[in-house]
N, C-alpha and C positions, 0 to 999 in steps of 0.2 A: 504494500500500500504506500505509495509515492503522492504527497502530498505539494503539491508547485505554488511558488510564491502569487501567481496572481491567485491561485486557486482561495488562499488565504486572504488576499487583500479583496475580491470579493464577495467571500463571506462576511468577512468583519466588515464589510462598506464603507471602509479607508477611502477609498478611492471615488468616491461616487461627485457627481458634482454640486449635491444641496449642500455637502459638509466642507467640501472647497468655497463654496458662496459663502455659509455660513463663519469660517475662519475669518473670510477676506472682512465679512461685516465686522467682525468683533475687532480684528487687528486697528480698521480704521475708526470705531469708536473710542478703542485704548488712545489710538492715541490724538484725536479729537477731545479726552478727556485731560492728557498732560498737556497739550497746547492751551487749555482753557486754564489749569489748574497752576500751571509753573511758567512756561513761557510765556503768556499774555501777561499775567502782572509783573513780571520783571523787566519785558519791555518800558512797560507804565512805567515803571519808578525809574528806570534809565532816560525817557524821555525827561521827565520831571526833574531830574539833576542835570540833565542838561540848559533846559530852559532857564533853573537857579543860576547855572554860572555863567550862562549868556546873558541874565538883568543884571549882575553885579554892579555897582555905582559905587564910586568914590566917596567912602564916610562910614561904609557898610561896617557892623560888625559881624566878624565871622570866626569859624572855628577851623582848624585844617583839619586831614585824616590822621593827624599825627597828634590831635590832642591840643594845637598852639592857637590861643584864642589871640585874634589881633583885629587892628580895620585897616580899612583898605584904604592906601595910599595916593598908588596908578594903576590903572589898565592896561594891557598890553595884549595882544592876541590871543597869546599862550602862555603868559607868564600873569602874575601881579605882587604888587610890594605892598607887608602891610607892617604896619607898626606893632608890638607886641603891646598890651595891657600896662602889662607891670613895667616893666620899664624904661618904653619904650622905645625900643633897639628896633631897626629896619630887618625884612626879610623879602629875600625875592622867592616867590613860592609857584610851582606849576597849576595852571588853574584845573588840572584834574585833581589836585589836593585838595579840594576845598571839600571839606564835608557839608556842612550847615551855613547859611546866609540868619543870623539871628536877627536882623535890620528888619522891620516890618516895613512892607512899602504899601501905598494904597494905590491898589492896578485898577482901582476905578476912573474911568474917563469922567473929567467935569465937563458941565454943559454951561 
């Protein structure tokens, strides 16, 4: 009694094509659900930190990634210089540095 491998994949209905449809569905809801649940809000908050260090103004206070609370000096493309708190000593810092803008500004337009 010789038993052949399709003999077994069409028994077991491995093969058949409702359980290929059926896989393909489930693969693209998985991962319909990490694109909703992980990469859609990480986007968000990348955009949002971007937009922070694109308003930055001259006066701002801010915080670096490194912990150094200062304000902001000048602007420069890619760089900015801001004064430290305490003592205030100058630093030139890259503006991916910046963590937090703590300056409230009002984005509302006057009429």
């Amino acid at each position: 009694m010789q038993i052949h491998f399709h003999q077994l994949a069409a028994a077991s209905g491995t093969g058949s094509p409702q359980n290929i449809i059926f896989i393909v569905v489930y693969l693209v809801v998985i991962l319909g659900a990490m694109y909703l649940i992980m990469i859609r809000p990480q986007r968000k908050k990348q955009k949002e930190e971007k937009q922070m260090r694109e308003n930055l103004q001259v006066g701002d206070e801010i915080i670096t990634i490194g912990g150094i609370y200062g304000r902001v000096i000048s602007l420069k493309e890619d760089t900015l210089v801001i004064e430290s708190i305490s003592d205030h000593s100058k630093l030139t810092i890259a503006r991916w540095a910046l963590q937090t803008n703590r300056t409230v500004h009002d984005d509302t337009p006057s009429k």
